[in-house]
N, C-alpha and C positions, 0 to 999 in steps of 0.2 A: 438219933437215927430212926429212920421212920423202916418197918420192915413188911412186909407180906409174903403168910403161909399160902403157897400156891397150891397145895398139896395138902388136905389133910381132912379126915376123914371123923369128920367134929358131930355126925348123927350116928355115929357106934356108941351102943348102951353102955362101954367103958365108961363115956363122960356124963352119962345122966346123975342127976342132980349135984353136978359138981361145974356146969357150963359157965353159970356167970362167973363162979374164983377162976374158973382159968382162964377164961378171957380176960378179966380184970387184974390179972398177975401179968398174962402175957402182953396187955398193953401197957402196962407200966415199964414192959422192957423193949418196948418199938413197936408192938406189932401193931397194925392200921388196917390191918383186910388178911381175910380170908378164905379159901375155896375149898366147898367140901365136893368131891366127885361123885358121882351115882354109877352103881356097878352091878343093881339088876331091879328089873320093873319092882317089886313090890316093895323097896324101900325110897320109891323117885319120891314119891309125898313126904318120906319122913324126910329127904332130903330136903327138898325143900323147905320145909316147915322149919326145920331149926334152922334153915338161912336168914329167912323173913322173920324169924322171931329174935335178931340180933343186928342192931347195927354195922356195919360193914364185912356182911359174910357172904357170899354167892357161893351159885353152887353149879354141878356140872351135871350132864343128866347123858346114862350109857348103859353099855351091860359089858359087864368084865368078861375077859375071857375063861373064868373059873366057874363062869355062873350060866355059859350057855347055852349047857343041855336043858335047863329049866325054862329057856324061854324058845317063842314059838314065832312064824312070819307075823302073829297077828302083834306080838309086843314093840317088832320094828316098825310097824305100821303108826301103833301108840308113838311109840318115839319120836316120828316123825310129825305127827298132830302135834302133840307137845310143841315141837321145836319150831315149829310154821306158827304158834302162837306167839311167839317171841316173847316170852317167859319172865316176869320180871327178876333181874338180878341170874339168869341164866346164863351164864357165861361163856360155856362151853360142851364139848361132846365128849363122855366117856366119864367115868376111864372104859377104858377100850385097848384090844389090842393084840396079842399074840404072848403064851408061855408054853414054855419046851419042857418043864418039869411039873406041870402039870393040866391033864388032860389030853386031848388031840389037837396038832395042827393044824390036821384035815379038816378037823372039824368046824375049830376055831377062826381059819382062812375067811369064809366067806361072812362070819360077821362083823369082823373086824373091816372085809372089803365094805359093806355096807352102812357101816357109822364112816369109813371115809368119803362117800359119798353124799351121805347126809349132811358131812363137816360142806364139802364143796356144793352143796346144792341151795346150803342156808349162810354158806361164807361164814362159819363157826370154826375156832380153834378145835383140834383135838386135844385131847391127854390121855395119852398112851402107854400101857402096859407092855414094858420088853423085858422078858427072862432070856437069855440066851437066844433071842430072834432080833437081836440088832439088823442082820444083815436079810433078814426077810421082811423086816417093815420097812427096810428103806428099797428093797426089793419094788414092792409093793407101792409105797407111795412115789418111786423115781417112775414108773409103767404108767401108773396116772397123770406122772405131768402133776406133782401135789404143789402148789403156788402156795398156798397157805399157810397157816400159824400152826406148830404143834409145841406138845412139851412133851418130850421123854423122860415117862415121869422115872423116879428112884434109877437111874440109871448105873448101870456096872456093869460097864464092858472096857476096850479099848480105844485108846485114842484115835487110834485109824478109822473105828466104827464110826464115834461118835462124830469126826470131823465129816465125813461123808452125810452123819444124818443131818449136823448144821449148816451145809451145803445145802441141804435142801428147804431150809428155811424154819428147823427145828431147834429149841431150845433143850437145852440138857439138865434135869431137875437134879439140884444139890440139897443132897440130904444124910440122915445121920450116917451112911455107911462110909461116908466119907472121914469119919470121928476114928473109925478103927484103923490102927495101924499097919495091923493082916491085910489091907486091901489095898495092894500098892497099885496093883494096875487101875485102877479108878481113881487113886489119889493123884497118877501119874497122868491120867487124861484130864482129870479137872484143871489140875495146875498149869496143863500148858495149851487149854482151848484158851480161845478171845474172851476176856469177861464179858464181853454182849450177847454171849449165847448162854449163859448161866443165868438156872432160877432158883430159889431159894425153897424149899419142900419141906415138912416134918413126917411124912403120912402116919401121922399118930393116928392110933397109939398104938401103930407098929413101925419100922425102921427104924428101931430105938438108938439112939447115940451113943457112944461107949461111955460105962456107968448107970448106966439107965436100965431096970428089969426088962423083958421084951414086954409087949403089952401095954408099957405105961408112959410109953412117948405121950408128948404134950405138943403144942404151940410155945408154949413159954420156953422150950430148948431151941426154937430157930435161933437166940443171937449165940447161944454154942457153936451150932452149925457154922455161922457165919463165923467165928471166932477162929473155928479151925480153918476152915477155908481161906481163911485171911494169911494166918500159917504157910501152908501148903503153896500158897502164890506168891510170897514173899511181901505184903503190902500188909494197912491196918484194917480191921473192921469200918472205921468211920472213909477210910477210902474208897473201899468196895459197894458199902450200900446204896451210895446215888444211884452207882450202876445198875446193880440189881434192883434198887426199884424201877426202873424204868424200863431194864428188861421183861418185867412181871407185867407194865402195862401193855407195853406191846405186843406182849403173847395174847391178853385178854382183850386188848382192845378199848381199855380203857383211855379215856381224856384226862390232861391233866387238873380236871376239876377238884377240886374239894378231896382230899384222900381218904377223912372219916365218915365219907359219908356211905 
């Protein structure tokens, strides 16, 4: 099975001096690619940097919504330089997005409107941040008429929500909180969306999987992810993965070229 971390967060000094064992464990168990997201100007370089210093790892370039009182119009300006240079191995915008349990809404509203603008201005996916604002980012992106690619990244809500955000041309990121058994209403939208809108996530090394300390998710726990997911939908892992891979490139916009590369 060939697999890709669409999600995960591989420039957190968690995994300093330990990057090549977990890449080298985690390809030994499928994995082919991976994306790490950018969630506020002063770590875009280190993000970068550890993409470009690994074989098939890209990365996302945004500012979270945890992180925006720290940044100013002149960082959206950057952003937007950056992303008009067409970035090599830059994938995508964000993370980015809206969260209700922590910070402002208010606050948060207009920068999240303005990475979705940047997605639509550079014809860039997003990957987005929903806490409890399901129904405000699809608010939001139904207003703009959003044509585009997103991932909702770590998603946990309901199926009503989620079927509404894949209407709008949005994938639904599966990840470990799908491994707990306490979380039925997200085990209960995963299980009964289309597999063509499911992507495959670890946002290590947090949304740890059940068993897993918090903190110490990995990439090498996606074929778990998938393992349980396979569960929960009634089919086998080796069924589901074609899918999912192909889901992951369509979000990214990837060719079917070469996949280690």
């Amino acid at each position: 099975m060939q697999l890709i971390d669409a999600h995960c967060h591989f420039d957190f000094p968690q995994f300093d001096g330990r990057r090549e064992a977990e890449l080298e464990q985690a390809r030994s168990l499928g994995l082919r690619r991976l994306v790490i997201p950018g969630v506020r100007r002063p770590d875009w370089d280190r993000v970068r940097d550890t993409a470009l210093a690994h074989n098939g790892l890209f990365y996302c370039l945004g500012i979270h919504p945890w992180f925006v009182d720290e940044h100013s119009e002149e960082d959206l300006s950057e952003l937007r330089r950056r992303l008009a240079a067409r970035p090599e191995r830059c994938v995508a915008i964000g993370e980015c997005g809206l969260d209700r349990l922590k910070g402002s809404l208010e606050v948060q509203w207009p920068w999240f409107n303005s990475q979705v603008a940047l997605a639509d201005e550079f014809d860039m996916p997003l990957v987005i941040h929903s806490v409890k604002t399901h129904d405000e980012v699809h608010s939001l992106l139904n207003r703009r008429q959003w044509a585009g690619r997103a991932l909702i990244h770590g998603f946990s809500g309901s199926f009503q929500q989620a079927v509404k955000l894949v209407d709008l041309g949005c994938f639904i990121g599966v990840g470990g909180v799908i491994t707990h058994p306490r979380a039925r209403k997200t085990r209960d939208a995963i299980a009964r969306l289309p597999l063509e809108a499911l992507v495959l996530e670890t946002d290590a090394p947090d949304m740890a999987p059940e068993g897993v300390p918090q903190g110490q998710n990995s990439p090498r726990y996606l074929p778990d992810i998938l393992k349980v997911l396979a569960e929960i939908r009634g089919d086998t892992p080796e069924q589901l993965a074609p899918v999912l891979l192909d889901n992951v490139f369509r979000l990214y916009g990837w060719s079917g070229a070469d996949i280690g590369e």
